[in-house]
Every structure is written in C-alpha cells, then in structure tokens.
The first five atom37 places (N, CA, C, CB, O) and aatype in JSON, in Angstrom:
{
  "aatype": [20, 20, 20, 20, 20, 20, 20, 20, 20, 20, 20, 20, 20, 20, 20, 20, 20, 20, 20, 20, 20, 20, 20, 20, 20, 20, 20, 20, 20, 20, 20, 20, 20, 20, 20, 20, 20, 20, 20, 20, 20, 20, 20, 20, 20, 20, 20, 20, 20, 20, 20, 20, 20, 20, 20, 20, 20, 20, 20, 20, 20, 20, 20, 20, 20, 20, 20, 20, 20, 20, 20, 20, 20, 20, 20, 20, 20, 20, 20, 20, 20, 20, 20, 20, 20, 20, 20, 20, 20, 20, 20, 20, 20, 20, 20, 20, 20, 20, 20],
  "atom_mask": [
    [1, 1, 1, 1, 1],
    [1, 1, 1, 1, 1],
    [1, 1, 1, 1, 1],
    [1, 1, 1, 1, 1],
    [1, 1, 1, 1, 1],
    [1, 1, 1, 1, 1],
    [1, 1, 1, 1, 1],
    [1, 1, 1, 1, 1],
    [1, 1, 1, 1, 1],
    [1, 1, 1, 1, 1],
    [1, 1, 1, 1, 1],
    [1, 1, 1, 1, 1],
    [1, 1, 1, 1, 1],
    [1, 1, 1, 1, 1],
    [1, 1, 1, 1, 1],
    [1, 1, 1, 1, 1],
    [1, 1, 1, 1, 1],
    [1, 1, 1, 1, 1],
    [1, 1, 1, 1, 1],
    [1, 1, 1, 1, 1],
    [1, 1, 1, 1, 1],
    [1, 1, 1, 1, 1],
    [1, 1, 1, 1, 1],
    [1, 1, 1, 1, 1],
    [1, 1, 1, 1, 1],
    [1, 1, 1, 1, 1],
    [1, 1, 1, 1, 1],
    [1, 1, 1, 1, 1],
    [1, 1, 1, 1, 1],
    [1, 1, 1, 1, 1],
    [1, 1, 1, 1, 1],
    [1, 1, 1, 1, 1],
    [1, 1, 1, 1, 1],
    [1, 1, 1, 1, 1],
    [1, 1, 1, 1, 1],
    [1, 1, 1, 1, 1],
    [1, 1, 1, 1, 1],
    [1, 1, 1, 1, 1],
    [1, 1, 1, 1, 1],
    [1, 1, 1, 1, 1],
    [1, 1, 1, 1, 1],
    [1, 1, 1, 1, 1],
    [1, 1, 1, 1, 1],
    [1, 1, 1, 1, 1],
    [1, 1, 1, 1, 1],
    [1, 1, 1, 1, 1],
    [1, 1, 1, 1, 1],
    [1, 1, 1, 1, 1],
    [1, 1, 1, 1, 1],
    [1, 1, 1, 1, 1],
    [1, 1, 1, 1, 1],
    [1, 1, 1, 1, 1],
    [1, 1, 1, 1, 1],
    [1, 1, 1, 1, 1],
    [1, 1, 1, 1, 1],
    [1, 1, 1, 1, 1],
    [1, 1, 1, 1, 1],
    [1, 1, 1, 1, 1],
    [1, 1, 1, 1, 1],
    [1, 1, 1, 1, 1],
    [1, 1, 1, 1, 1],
    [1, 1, 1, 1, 1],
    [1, 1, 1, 1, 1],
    [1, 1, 1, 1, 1],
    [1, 1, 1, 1, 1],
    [1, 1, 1, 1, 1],
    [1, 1, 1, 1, 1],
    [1, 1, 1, 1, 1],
    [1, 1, 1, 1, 1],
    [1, 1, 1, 1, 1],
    [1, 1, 1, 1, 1],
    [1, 1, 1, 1, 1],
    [1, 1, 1, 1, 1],
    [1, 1, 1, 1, 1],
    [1, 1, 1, 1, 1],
    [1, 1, 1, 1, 1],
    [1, 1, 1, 1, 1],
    [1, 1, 1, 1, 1],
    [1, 1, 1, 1, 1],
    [1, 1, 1, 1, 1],
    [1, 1, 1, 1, 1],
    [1, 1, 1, 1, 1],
    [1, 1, 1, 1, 1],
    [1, 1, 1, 1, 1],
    [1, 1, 1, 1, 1],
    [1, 1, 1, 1, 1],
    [1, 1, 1, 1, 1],
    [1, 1, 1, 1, 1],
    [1, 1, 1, 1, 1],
    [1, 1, 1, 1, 1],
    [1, 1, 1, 1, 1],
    [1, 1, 1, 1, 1],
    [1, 1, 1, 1, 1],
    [1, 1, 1, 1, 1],
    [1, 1, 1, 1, 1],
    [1, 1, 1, 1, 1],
    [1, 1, 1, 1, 1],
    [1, 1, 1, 1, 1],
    [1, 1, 1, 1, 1]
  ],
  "atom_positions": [
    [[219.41, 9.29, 255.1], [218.97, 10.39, 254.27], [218.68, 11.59, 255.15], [217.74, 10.0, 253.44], [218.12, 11.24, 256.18]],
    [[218.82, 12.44, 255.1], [218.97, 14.06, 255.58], [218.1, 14.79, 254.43], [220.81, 14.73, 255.59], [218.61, 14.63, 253.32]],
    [[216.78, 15.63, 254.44], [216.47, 16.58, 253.72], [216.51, 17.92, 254.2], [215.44, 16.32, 253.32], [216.34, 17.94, 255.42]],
    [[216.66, 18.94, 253.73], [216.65, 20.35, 254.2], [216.8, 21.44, 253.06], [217.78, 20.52, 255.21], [217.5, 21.61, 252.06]],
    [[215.46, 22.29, 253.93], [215.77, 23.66, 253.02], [217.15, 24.11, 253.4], [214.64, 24.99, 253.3], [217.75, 23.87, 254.45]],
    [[217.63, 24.97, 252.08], [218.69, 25.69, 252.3], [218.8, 27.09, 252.31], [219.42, 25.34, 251.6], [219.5, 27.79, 253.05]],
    [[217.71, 27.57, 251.02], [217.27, 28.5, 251.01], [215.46, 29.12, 250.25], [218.42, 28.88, 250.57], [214.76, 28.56, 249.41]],
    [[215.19, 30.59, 251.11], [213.59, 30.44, 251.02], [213.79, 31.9, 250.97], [212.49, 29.61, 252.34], [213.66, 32.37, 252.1]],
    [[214.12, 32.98, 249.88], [213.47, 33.87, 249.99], [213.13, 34.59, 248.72], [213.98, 34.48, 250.82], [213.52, 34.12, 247.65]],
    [[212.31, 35.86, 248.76], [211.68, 36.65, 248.04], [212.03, 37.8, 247.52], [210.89, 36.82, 248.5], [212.48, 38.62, 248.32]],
    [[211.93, 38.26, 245.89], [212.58, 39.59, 245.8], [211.52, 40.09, 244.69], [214.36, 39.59, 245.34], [211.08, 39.16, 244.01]],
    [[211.04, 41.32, 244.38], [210.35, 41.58, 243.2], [211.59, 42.07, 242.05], [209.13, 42.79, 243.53], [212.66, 42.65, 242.26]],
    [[211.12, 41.68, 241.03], [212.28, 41.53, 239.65], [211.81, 42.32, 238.6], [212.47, 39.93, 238.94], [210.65, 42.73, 238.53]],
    [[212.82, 42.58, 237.64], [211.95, 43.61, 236.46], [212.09, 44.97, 236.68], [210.32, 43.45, 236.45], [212.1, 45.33, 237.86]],
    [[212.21, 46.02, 235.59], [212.12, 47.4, 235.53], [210.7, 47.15, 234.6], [213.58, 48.32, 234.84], [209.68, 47.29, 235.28]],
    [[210.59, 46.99, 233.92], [209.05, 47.37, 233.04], [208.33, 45.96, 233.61], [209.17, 47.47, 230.79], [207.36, 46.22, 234.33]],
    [[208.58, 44.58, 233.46], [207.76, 44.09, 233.37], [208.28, 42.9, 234.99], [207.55, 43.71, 231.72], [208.94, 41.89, 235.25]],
    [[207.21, 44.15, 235.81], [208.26, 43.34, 237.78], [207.31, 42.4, 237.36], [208.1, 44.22, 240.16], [206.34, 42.48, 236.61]],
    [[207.88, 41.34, 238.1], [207.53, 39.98, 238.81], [207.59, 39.55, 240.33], [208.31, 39.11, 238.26], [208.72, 39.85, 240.71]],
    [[207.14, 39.19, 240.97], [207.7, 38.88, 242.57], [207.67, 37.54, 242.4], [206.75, 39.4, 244.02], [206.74, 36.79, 242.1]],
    [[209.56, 37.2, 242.78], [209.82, 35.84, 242.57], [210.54, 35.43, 243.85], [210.63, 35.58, 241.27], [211.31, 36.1, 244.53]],
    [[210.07, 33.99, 244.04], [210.43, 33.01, 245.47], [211.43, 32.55, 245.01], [209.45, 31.78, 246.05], [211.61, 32.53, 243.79]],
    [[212.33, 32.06, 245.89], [213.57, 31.29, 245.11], [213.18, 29.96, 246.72], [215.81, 32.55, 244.94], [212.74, 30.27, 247.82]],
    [[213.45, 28.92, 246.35], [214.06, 27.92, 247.57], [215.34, 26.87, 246.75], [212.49, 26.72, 248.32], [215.72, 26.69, 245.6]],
    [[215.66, 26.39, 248.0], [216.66, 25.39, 247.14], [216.72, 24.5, 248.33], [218.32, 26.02, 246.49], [216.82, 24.85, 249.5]],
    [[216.63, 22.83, 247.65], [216.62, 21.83, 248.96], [217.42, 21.13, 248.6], [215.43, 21.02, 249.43], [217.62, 20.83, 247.42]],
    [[218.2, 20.66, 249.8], [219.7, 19.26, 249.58], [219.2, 18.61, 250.43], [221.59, 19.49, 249.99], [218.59, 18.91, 251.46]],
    [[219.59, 17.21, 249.72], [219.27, 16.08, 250.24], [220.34, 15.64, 250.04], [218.25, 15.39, 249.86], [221.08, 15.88, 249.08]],
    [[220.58, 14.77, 251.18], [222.42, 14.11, 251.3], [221.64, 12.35, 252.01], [224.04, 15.51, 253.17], [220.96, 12.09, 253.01]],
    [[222.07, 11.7, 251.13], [222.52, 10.39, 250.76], [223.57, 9.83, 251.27], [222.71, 10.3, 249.6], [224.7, 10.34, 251.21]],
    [[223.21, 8.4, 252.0], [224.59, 7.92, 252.41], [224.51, 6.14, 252.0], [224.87, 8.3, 254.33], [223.34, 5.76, 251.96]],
    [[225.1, 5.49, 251.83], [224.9, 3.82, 251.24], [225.68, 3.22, 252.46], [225.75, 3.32, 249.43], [226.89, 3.0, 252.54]],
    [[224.45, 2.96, 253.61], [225.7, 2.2, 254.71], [225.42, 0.36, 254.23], [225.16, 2.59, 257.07], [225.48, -0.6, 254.99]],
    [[225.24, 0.36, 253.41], [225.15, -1.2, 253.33], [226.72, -1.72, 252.76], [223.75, -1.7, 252.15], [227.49, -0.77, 252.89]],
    [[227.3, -2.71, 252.28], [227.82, -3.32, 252.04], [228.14, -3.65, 250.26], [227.34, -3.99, 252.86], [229.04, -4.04, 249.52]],
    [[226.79, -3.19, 250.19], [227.19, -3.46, 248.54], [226.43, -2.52, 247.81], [226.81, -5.02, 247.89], [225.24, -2.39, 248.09]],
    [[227.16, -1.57, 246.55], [226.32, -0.97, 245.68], [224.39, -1.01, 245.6], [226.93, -1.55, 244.54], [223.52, -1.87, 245.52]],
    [[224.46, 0.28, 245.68], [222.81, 0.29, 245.11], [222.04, 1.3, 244.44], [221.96, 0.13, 246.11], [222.34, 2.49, 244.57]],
    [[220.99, 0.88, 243.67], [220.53, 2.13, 242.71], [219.4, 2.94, 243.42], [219.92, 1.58, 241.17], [218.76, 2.13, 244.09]],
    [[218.99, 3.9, 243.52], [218.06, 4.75, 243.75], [217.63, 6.08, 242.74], [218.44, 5.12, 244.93], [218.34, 6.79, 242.02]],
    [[216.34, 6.11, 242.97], [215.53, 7.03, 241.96], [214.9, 7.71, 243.24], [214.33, 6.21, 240.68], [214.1, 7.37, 244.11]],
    [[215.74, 9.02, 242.9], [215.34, 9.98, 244.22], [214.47, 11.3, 243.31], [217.11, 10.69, 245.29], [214.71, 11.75, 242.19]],
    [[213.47, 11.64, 244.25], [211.95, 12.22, 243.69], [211.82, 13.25, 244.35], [210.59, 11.36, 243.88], [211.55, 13.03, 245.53]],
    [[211.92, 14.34, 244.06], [211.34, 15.61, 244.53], [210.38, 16.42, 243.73], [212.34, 16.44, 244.78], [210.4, 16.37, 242.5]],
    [[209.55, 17.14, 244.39], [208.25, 18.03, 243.81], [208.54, 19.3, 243.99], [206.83, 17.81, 244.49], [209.05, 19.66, 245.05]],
    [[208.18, 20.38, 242.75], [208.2, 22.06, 242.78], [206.67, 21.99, 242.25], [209.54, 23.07, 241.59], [206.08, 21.17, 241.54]],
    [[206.38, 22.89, 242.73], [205.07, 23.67, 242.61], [204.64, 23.56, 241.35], [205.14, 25.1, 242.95], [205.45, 24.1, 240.6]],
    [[203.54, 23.01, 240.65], [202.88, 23.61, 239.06], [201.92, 24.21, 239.48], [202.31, 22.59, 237.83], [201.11, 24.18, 240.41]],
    [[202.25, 24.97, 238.33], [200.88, 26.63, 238.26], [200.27, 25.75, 237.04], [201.65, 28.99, 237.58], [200.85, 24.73, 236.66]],
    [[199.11, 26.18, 236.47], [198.25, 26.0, 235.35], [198.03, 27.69, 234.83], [196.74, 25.1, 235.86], [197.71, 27.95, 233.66]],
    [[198.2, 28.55, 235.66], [198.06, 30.25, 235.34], [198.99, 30.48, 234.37], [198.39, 31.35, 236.63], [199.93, 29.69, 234.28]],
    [[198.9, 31.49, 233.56], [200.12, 31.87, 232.38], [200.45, 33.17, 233.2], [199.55, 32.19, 230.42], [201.08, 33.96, 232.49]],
    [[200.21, 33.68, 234.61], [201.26, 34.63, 234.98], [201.79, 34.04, 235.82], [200.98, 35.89, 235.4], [202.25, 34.88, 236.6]],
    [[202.04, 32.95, 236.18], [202.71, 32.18, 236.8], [203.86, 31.53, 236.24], [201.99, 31.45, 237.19], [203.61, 30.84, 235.26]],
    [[205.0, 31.58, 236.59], [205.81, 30.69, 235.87], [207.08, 29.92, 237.18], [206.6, 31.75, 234.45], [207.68, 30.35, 238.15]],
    [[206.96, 28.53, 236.43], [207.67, 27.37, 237.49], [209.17, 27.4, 236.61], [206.69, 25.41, 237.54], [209.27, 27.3, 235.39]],
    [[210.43, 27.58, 237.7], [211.65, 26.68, 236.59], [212.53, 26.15, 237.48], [212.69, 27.65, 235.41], [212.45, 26.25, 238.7]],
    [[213.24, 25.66, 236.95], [214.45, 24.88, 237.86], [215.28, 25.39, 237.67], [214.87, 23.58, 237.75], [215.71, 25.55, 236.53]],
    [[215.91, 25.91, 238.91], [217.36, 26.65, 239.01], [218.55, 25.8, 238.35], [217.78, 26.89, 240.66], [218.34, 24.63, 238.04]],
    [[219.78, 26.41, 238.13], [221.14, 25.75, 237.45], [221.8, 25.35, 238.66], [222.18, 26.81, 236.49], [222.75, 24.61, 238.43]],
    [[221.59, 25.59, 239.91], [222.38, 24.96, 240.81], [222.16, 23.64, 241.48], [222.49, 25.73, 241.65], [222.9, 23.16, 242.34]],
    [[220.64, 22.86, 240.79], [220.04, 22.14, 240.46], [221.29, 21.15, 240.55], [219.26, 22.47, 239.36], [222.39, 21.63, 240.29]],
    [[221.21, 19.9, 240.87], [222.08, 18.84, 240.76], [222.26, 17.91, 239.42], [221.72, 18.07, 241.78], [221.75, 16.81, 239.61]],
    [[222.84, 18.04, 238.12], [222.57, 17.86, 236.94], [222.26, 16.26, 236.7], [223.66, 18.45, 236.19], [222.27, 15.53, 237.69]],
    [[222.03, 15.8, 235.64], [221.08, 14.3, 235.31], [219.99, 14.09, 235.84], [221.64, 13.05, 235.67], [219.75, 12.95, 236.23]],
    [[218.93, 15.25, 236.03], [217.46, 14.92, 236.12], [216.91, 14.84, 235.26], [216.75, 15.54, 236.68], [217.37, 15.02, 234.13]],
    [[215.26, 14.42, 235.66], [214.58, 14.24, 234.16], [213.44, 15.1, 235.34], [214.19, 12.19, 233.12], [213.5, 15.17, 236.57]],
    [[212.5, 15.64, 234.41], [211.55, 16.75, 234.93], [209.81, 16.22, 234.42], [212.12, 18.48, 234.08], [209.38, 15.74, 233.38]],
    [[209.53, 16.39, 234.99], [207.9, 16.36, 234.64], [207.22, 17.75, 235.27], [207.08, 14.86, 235.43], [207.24, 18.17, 236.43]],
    [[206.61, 18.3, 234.05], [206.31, 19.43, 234.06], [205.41, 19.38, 234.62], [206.25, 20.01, 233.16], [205.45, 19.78, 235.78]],
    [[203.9, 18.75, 233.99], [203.08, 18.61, 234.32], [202.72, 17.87, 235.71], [202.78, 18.35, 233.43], [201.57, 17.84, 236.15]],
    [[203.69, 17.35, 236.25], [203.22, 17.04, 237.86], [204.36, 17.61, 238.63], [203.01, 15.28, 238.31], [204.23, 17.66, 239.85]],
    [[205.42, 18.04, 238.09], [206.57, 18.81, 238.85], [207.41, 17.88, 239.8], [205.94, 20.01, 239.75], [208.16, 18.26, 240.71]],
    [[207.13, 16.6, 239.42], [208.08, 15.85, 239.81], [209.51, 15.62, 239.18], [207.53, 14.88, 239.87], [209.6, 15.34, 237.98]],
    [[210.68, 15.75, 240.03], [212.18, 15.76, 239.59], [212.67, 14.57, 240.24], [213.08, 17.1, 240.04], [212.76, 14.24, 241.42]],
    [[213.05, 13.84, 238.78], [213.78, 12.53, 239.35], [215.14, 12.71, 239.0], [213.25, 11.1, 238.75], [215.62, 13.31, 238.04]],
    [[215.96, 11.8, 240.38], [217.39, 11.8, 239.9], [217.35, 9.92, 240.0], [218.75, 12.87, 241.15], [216.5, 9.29, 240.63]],
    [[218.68, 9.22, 239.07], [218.79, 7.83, 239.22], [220.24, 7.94, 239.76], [218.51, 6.9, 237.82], [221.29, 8.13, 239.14]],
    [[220.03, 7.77, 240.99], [221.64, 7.73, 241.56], [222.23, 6.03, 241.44], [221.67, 8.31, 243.54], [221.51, 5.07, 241.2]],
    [[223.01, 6.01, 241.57], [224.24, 4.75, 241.93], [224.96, 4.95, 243.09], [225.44, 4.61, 240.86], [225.89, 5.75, 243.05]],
    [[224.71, 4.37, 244.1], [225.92, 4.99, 245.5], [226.37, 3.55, 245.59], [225.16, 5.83, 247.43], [225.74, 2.49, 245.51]],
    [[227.97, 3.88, 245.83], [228.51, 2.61, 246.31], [228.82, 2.43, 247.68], [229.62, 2.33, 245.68], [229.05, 3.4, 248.39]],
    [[228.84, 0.93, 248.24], [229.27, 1.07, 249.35], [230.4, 2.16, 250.57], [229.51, 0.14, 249.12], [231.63, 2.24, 250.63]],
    [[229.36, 2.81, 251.37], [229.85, 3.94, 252.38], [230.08, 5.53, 251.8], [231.33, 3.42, 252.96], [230.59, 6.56, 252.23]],
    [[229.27, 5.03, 250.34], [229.36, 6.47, 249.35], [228.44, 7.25, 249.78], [229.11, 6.35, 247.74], [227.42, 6.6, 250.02]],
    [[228.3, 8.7, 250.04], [227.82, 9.46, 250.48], [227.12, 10.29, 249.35], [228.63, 9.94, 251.26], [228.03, 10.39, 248.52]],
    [[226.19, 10.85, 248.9], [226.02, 11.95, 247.58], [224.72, 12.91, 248.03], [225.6, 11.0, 245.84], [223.67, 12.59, 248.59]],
    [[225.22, 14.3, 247.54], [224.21, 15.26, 247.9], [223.27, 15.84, 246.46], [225.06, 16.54, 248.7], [223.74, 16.26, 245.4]],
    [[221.96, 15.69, 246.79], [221.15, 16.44, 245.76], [220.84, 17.74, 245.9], [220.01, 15.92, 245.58], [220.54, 18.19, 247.0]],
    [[220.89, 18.62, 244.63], [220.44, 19.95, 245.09], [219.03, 20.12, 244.11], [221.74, 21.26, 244.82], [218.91, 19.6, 243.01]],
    [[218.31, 20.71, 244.59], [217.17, 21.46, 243.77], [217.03, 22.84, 244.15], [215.77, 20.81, 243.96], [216.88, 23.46, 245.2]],
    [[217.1, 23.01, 243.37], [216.61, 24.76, 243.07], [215.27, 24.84, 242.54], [217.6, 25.63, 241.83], [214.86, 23.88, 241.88]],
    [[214.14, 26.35, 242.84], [213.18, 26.52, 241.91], [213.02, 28.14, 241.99], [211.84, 25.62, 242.23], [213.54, 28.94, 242.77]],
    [[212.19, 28.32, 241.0], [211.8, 29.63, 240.76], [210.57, 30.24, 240.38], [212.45, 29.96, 240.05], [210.25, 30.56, 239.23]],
    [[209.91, 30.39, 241.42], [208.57, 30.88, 241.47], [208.17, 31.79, 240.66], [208.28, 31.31, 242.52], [207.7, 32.42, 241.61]],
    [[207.85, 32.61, 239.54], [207.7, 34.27, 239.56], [206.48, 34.61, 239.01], [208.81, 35.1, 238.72], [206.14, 34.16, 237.91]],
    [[205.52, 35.64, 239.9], [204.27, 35.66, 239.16], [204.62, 37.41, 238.89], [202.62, 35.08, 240.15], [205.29, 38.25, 239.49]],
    [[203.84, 37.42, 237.74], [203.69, 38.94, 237.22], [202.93, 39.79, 238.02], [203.07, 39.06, 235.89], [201.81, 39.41, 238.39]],
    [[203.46, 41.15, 238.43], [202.53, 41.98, 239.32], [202.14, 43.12, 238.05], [203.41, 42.73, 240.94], [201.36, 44.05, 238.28]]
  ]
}
C-alpha cells in the first residue's frame, strides 16, 4: 500500500458570496501480492465541521462506489483485488468557509 497527497491548495471563491476554499486529493494505490483473491474495506477521513459556515464535500474525482459518513467523515471503499491486481483510490475534498 502507498498513500499520498496529490494535491493541497487554496483559492478564495465567489463574487457576492467569497468563500476561501482548500481543495486536497489523496491516492492510495493497492497491490494483492498474495496468491489468491481478496476483499478489503479501505477507510479514509475528511474533516467534519459542526459550524454552518463551514462546509465539507467530496470531490467527483473521488474514486466512485463509496459509502460516506457524514457525521464522522469516514469514506469507505469495498475493494476486490485479485491475485497481482494492483488498484488506485482517489479522494478528493472540499473545504469552504464563508468570509
């Protein structure tokens, strides 16, 4: 397993109503050196706010078939890798608080 940021930066957004929003995005690359098929439930965390000028989302470049928990901001994927199968996760997020 390999994790890494890919990307980490900042831009303020909006003509009437700016926001200053973070973007990151992390891949994780997966490899199955065993011999025979196996399942994994791979878990990553984005930030929860409880603030209402805060807002959390998950980018579209996001690696699709997750399931999300809002309330703890945990992102699960249920992979299947087969033997010497390799697979990369992406997460995206999107920070943006109102200025």
């Amino acid at each position: 397993m390999n994790y890494r940021k890919t990307q980490n930066h900042s831009k303020t957004e909006g003509v009437v109503n700016k926001e200053e929003c973070q973007y990151e995005t992390w891949v994780t690359t997966l490899l199955n050196t065993t011999n025979k098929a196996i399942v994994l439930n791979v878990k990553q965390r984005v930030p929860v706010s409880e603030l209402d000028e805060v807002k959390i989302s998950i980018l579209r470049q996001t690696t699709p078939g997750y399931q999300f928990d809002a309330k703890t901001g945990i992102v699960t994927w249920k992979l299947t890798l087969q033997p010497g199968e390799l697979k990369k996760v992406t997460l995206g997020c999107r920070t943006a608080k109102k200025l």
